[in-house]
N, C-alpha and C positions, 0 to 999 in steps of 0.2 A: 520224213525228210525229203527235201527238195531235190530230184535229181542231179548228179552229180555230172561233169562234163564228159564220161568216156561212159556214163550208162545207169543203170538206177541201183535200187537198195542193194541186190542179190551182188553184187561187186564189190561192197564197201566191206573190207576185211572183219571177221569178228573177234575179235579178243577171247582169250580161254576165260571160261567163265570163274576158274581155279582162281586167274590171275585179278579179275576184277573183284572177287571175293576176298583176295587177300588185302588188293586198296581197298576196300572197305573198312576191312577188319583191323585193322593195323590202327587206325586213328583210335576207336572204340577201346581198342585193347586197351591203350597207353592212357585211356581215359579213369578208368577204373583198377589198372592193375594195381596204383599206389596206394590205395581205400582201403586197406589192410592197416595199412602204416600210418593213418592219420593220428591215430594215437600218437604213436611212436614219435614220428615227427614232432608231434607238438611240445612233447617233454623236450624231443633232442633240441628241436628248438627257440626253446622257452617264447610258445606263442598260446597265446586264446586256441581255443578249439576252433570257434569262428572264422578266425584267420586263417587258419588251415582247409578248412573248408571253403574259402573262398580262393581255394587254388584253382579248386574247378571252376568257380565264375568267372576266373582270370581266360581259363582255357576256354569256357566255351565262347565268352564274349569278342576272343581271339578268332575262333572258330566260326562265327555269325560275320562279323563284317570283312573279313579277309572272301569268304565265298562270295559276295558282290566282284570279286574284283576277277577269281580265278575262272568264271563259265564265261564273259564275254570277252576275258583273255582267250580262253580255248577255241572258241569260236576266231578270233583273230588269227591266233599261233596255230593251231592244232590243241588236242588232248593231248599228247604223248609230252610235246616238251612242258608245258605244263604242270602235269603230275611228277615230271624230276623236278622242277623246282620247287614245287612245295616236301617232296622227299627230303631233299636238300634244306631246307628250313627245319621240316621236323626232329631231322639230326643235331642241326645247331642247338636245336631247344630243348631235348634229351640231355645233351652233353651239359646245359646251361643248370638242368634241372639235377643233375649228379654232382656237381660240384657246388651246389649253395649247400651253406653253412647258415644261413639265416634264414626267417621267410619273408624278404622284401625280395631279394633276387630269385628265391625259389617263385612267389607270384609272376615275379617278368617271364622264365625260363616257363611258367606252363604255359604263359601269353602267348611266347614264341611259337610254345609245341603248338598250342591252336591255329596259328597261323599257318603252319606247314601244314598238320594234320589231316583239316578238311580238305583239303586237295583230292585227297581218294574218294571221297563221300561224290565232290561234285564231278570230276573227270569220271567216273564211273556211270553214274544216271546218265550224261550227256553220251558216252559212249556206246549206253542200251540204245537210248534214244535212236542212236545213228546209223546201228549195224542190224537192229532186230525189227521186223514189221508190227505192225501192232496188236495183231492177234496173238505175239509172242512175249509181247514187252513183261505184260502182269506176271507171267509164269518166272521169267527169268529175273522180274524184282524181287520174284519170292524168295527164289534162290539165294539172289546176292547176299537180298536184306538180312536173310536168315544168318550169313557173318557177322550183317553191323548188327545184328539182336545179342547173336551169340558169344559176339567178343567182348561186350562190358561184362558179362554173366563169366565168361570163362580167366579173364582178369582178375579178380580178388582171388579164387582161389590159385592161380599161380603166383600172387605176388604173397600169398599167405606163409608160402613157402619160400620165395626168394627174397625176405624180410628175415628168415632164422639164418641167412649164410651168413657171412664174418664182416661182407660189407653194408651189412643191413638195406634200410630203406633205402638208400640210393643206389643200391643194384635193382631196383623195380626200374629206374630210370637209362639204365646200362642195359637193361633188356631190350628195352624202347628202344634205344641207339641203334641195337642190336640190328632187331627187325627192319629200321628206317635203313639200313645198309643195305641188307637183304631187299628188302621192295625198290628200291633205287636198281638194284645190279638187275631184277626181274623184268623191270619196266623197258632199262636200256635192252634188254637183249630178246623180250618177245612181248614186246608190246606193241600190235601194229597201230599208226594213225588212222582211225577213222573219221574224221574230219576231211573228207575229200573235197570240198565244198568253200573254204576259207573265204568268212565274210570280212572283206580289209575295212570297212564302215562299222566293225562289230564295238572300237571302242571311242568313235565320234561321241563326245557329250550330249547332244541332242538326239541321235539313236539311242546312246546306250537309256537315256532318258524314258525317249519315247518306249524303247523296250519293257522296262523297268513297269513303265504306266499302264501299258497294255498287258503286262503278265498280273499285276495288281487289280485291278478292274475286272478281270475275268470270274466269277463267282466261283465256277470247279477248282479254280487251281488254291484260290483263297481260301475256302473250307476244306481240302484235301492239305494244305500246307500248316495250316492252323492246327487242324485237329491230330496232324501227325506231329509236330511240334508240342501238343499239351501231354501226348504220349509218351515221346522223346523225355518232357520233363520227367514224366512219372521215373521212370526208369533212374537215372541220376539223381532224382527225389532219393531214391530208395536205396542207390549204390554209396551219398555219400555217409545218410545219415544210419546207414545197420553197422557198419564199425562204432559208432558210438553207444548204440541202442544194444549191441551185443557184447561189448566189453566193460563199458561201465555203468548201462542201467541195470542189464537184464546177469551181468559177469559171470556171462558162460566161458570164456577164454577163445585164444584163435580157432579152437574146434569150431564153435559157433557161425564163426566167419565161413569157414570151409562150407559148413551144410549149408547154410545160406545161400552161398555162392551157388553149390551145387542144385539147389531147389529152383533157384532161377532159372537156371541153365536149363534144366530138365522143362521148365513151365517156356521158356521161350523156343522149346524144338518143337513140342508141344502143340505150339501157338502158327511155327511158321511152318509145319509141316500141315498141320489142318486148313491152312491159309492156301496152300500151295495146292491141296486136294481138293478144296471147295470153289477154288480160282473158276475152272471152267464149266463146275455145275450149276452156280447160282448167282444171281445179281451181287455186283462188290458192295452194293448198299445193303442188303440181309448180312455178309461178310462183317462190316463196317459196326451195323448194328449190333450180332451179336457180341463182338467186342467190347463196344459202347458198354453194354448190359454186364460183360463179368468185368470190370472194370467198377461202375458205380457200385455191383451186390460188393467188390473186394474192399471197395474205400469204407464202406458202412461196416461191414463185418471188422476191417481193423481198428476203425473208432470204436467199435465195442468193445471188442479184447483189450482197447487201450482204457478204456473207463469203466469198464467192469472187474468184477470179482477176481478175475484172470490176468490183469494186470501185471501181478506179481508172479504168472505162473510158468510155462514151458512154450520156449523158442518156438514150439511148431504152431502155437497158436497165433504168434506175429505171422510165421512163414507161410501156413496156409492161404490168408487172406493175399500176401505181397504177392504168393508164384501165382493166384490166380489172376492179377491184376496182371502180372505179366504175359500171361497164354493170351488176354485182351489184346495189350499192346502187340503182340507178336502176328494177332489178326489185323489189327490196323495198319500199323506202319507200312508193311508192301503195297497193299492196297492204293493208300492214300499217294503214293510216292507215284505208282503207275500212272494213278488217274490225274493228279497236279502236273504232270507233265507230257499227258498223251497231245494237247490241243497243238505244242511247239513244232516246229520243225528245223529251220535254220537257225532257230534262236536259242535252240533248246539248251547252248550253255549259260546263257543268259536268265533262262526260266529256271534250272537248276540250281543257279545259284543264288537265288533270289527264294529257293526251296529251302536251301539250306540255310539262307540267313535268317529266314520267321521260324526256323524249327528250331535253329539254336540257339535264335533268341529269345524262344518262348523258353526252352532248357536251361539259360543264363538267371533268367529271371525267377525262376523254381527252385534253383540253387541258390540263387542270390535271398530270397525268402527263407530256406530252408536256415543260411548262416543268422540273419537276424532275428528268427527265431531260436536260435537253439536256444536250449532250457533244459538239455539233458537229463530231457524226460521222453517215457514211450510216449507222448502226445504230439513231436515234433512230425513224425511222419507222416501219422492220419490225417494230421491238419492241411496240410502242403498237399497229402492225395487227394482229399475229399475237395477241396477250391478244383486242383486242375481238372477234378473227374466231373464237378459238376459244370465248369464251364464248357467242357468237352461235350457230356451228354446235352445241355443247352443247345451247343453248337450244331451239333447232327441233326438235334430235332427241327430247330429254325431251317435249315439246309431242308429236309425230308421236307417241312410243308411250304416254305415258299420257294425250294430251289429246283423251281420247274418253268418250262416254259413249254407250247407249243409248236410244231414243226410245220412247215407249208400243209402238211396233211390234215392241221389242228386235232395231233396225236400230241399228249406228256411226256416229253422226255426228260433225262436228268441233264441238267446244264453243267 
């Protein structure tokens, strides 16, 4: 970050790392808490299964082009006012999502929540970006990211349970509300502005343009964005379609749900605690790789439980392969997130939100596959893993051999 006018980094207030984990986690939460109840939903009602599941591509496609709009606002405004106005949206779209009775207005209402939602995802990075130096950044993504990993994983099994109270599935949504209150009152009362710096040029058309162009062109931030985005998909791959695959292919009942949920959870602490260990012992490209590696063994291992003899046989032989895919993702994601946005400085809400928009749109797109594929069969998941794992593993490997250049010393480094 570009010095600031009363002095440089060590001035620029830092946020509780508490608080920046909770914006994280709040959007993520509200993403998957309802994925219990898709079922449910679709009896109450009377939609396709498909339809329902494209509540989430409503959400995330909400979620992708709304962050275009909120990191070179933040750079304009500040972060702080910022994150309450998208607080304030996610509320509206909770409340929007509680009172549909159909799913036309339930699809607008998760639209909404998308819109509000990522506000915390990008005010958050912009805000590492601004207050940490950079030999701190990776360690403290590890941290954060370890909410946004941990809160879709820790969502189905609360909503597993706040689906049996009286007001069924749309107290999953009255939760959301909940929490979008609570992060609103957190924000107003100790969340200081780090944006000390306000660029008033931040939402010119022709900067925000030029911005845009130059974060896109960059090779690091485009393979760190991309590839943390085909991850991203995995995850939502797997959160929307294991209520289906666990209720009515495999009909182990909401137990099912729970363990699942639970086996995630445990493979993403897993994932982001060995992330956060290995951060400053070894290059994030070995980090990155290994990832890469349980990720593709986990996609092949589910297509064969899905096509073999086992088929027909015990939950843990899906959940082995999915939590191992997720300890992957739990290495990638921080990684990639640090490195996509170390090059920025004044721009950095602008790069960030340009982060969030290829990762949720590659997430949008993996959902959106996931619905016109359904066939409510164990086949829908492997299929959907193994396309994203192998463009993924593609992607790393073209990056490892031609994403190098020379330095004036005509030393290799990683670009």
């Amino acid at each position: 970050m570009a010095l600031n006018a009363r002095g440089s980094r060590s001035q620029v207030p830092k946020p509780a790392l508490a608080l920046l984990a909770f914006m994280m986690a709040v959007g993520p939460f509200g993403d998957t808490e309802y994925t219990p109840a898709l079922p449910s939903i679709a009896q109450a009602l009377h939609a396709n299964y498909d339809m329902v599941q494209f509540t989430m591509t409503s959400y995330l496609i909400g979620s992708a082009v709304s962050q275009l709009v909120y990191g070179p606002m933040s750079d304009r405004y500040g972060r702080r006012p910022l994150i309450l106005v998208g607080t304030g949206i996610l509320i509206v779209g909770s409340l929007l999502c509680m009172l549909s009775f159909s799913i036309e207005p339930l699809i607008v209402g998760r639209l909404v929540q998308g819109v509000g939602a990522c506000a915390g995802g990008v005010i958050a990075d912009a805000a590492v970006r601004d207050a940490f130096s950079a030999d701190k950044r990776q360690r403290v993504y590890a941290k954060i990211n370890a909410a946004f990993a941990l809160a879709p994983a820790i969502g189905p099994v609360a909503g597993t349970y706040v689906q049996r109270t009286p007001i069924g599935w749309h107290g999953n949504f009255a939760v959301l509300a909940l929490l979008a209150v609570t992060l609103f009152w957190l924000v107003w009362r100790y969340m200081p502005e780090t944006n000390l710096r306000l660029n008033h040029r931040a939402l010119q058309a022709s900067r925000l343009w030029g911005n845009y162009r130059r974060t896109l062109v960059m090779p690091q931030f485009l393979f760190n964005a991309l590839l943390g985005g085909l991850c991203i998909g995995v995850v939502y791959t797997a959160l929307i379609g294991a209520p289906d695959l666990v209720l009515d292919v495999l009909d182990r009942g909401s137990t099912g749900i729970v363990i699942v949920a639970i086996g995630i959870l445990v493979a993403f602490v897993i994932g982001a605690a060995t992330c956060a260990w290995l951060t400053p012992r070894i290059s994030h490209l070995w980090i990155v790789g290994g990832g890469m590696t349980l990720l593709a063994l986990s996609s092949v291992a589910l297509l064969l439980v899905a096509m073999g003899p086992g088929k027909d046989g015990t939950l843990a032989m899906y959940l082995a392969p999915i939590g191992t895919a997720f300890i992957g993702v739990g290495l990638v994601v921080p990684v990639t997130t640090a490195h996509a946005l170390a090059p920025f400085k004044q721009t950095a809400g602008s790069a960030s939100s340009m982060l969030g928009f290829i990762r949720m749109g590659v997430a949008a797109l993996a959902t959106l596959a996931m619905s016109l594929l359904h066939m409510s069969t164990v086949i829908d998941i492997p299929i959907v893993f193994l396309v994203l794992t192998t463009v993924a593993v593609g992607l790393f490997v073209a990056y490892c051999v031609f994403g190098f250049h020379k330095d004036a010393r005509g030393h290799r480094v990683a670009v």
